[in-house]
N, C-alpha and C positions, 0 to 999 in steps of 0.2 A: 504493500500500500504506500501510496506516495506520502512522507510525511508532511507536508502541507496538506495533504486531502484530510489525514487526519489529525491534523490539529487544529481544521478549522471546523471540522464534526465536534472537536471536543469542544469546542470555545461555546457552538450554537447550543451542546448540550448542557453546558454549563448556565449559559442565560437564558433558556428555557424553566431549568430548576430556579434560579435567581428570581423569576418573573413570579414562577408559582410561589416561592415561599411569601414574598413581599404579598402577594395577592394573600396567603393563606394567612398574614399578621396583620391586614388591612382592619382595624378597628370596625366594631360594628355601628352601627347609627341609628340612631331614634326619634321618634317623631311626639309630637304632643301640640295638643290647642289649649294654650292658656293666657295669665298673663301676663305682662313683663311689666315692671314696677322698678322707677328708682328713685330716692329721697329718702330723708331721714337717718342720712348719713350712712347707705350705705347703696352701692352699681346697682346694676343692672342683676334682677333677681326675677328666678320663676315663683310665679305664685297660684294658688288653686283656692283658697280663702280670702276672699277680697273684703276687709271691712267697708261697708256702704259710706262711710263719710267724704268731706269734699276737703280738700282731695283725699282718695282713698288709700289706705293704709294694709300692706302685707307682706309678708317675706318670705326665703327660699333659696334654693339653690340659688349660685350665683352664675350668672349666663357670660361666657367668654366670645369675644368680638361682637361685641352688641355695637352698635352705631344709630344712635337717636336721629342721626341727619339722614338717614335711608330709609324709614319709616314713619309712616305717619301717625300721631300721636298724640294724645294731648298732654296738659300744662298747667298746673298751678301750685304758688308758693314753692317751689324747685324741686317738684315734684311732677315723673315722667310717667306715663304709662299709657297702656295699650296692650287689644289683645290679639295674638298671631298666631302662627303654626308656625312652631320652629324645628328645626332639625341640624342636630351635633352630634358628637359623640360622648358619653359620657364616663368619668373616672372614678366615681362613685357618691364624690361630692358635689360637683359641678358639670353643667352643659358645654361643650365648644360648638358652637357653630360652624357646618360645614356646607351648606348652601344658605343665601339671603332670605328672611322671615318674610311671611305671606300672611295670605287670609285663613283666618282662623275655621277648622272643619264645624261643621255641623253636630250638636251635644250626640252624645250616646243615645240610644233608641232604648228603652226598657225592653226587658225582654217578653216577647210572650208570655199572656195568662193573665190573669188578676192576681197581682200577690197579697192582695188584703182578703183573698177569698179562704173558708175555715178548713180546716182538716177534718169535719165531719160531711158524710153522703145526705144528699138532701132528704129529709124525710118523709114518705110517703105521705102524699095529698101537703106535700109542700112547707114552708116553713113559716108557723105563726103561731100565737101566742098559746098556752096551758094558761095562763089563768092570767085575763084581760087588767084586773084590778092589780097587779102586781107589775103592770107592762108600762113604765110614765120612764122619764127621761129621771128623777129622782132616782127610784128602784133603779136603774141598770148601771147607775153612776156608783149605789147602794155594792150591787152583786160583784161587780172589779174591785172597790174599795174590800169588799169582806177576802174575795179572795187573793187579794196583794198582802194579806194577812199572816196566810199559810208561808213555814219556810218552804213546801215544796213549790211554791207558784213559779212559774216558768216566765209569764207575760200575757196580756191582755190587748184585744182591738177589738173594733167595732166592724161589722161590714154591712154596709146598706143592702137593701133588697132594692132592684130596680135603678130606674133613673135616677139623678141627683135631683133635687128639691128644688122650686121655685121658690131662692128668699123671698118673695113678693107675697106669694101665697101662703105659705108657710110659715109663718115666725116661729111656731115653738116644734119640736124635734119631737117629730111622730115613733115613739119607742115601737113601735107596734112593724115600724120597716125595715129593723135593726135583727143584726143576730148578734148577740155577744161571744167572742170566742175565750175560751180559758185555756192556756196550757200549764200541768202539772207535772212533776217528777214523779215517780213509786207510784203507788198504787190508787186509780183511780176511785175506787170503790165508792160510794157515799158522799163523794166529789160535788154530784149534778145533783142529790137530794140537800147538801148544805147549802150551795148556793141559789136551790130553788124555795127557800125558805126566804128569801130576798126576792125574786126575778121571778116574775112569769110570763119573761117572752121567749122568741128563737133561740137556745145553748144550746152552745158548742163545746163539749170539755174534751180534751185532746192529751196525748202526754207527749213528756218532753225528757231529753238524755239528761239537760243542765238547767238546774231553776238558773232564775233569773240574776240572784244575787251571784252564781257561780259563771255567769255569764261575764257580769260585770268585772269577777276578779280576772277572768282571763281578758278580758280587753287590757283592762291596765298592762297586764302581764306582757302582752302582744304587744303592745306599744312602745314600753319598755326594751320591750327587744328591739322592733322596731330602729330605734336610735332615732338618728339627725335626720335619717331617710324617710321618720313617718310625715305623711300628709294628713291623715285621719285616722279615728278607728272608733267605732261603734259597735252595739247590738242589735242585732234584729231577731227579735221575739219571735218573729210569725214562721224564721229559719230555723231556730233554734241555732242559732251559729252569732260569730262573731265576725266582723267585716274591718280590714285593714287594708287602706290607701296607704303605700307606697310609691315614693321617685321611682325606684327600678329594685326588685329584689332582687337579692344573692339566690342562689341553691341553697348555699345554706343557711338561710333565714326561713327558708320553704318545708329545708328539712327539720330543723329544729321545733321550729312549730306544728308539725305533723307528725314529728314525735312526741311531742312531750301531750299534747292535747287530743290527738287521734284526727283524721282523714277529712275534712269537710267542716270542721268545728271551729276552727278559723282559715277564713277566705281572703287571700291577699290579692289588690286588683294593683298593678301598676299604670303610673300616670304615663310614663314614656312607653313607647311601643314601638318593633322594629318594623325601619322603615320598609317599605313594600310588602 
């Protein structure tokens, strides 16, 4: 073989491999619609909590190559802000910017279903009232208060029957369109007769893995974990879970919390998401 033939094979194979590692270390990149806030003595920062005052007030990661003269924006007391879609990449603590911000996407769509609808099957000839005189907007306020009582209570909502109300029509809150739902830990037994001792409209009594109060401990807990990276974290009753906004999780922020708590019991949603 001619040695120029092959040393100019090895050279092409060699920046072939060069091309692909550089491509295989190219940083990932993320996108989000939020807003960018700066004042108050500190840049250019993402924010997802906007306090409503004028001018408005939040804070957050801090955005790298931000430039206030390429976007439009508004202005007041030396305070910037406006909201975009932006896309960088990120280090864990901060955004860099790798294409110029734009118009901010369209909010998230709920997903499919009613989620204020009960965990009980409708009941035959439909759902309404055991005993009318016990059915007013007092009593059902009565039957949640008795059962936020118990340690087992899990959480409490209302779900309308039907359309929503005409305030015009309607001033005072027809208990009789309402179902009350109740979720409880252990054993439901004697559940829907103590609280029918209060309520005699539509219940719902349901059980739940985590009362309510066991709920609460594990938000803080999640959050805690969480670190600088949390954006929110909440309960939601009607899941039985706990709900954590984070910037971007780790693995192992995914894994530790799905160890220590079990599979679905906290649900962590990130604000950044990869691009395409």
């Amino acid at each position: 073989m001619n040695p120029r033939t092959a040393a100019a094979g090895l050279a092409a194979t060699l920046a072939l491999v060069s091309c692909g590692a550089q491509q295989a270390a190219s940083p990932a990149r993320y996108e989000a619609s939020v807003t960018v806030l700066e004042g108050g003595g500190h840049g250019p920062q993402l924010c997802m909590a906007v306090a409503e005052s004028l001018p408005p007030q939040c804070g957050g990661p801090d955005v790298v190559g931000w430039d206030w003269n390429q976007v439009k924006h508004e202005s007041l007391h030396g305070v910037k802000w406006g909201s975009y879609r932006v896309v960088g990449t990120w280090d864990g603590a901060r955004l860099t910017l790798t294409e110029p911000p734009g118009e901010p996407g369209p909010p998230k769509a709920d997903p499919p279903g009613d989620r204020f609808a009960g965990a009980c099957p409708e009941p035959e000839g439909g759902w309404r009232p055991v005993d009318p005189a016990k059915t007013t907007e007092r009593t059902m306020h009565a039957a949640i208060e008795r059962a936020g009582t118990a340690e087992a209570f899990a959480g409490a909502w209302i779900d309308r029957l039907g359309p929503e109300p005409d305030p015009v029509r309607e001033q005072v809150l027809d208990a009789r369109r309402y179902v009350v739902n109740l979720k409880s830990t252990g054993d439901l037994s004697g559940r829907e007769a103590w609280i029918r001792e209060v309520w005699g409209g539509a219940l719902c009594v349901s059980g739940a893995r985590h009362s309510e109060a066991e709920l609460r401990a594990i938000q803080q807990e999640a959050a805690e974990e969480a670190g600088t990276g949390l954006v929110s974290a909440s309960t939601d009753v009607m899941r039985n879970r706990v709900e954590v906004a984070v910037w971007l999780a780790s693995e192992g922020l995914r894994h530790r919390l799905a160890e220590k708590y079990g599979e679905d019991v906290v649900v962590i949603e990130d604000v950044l998401e990869p691009v395409g």
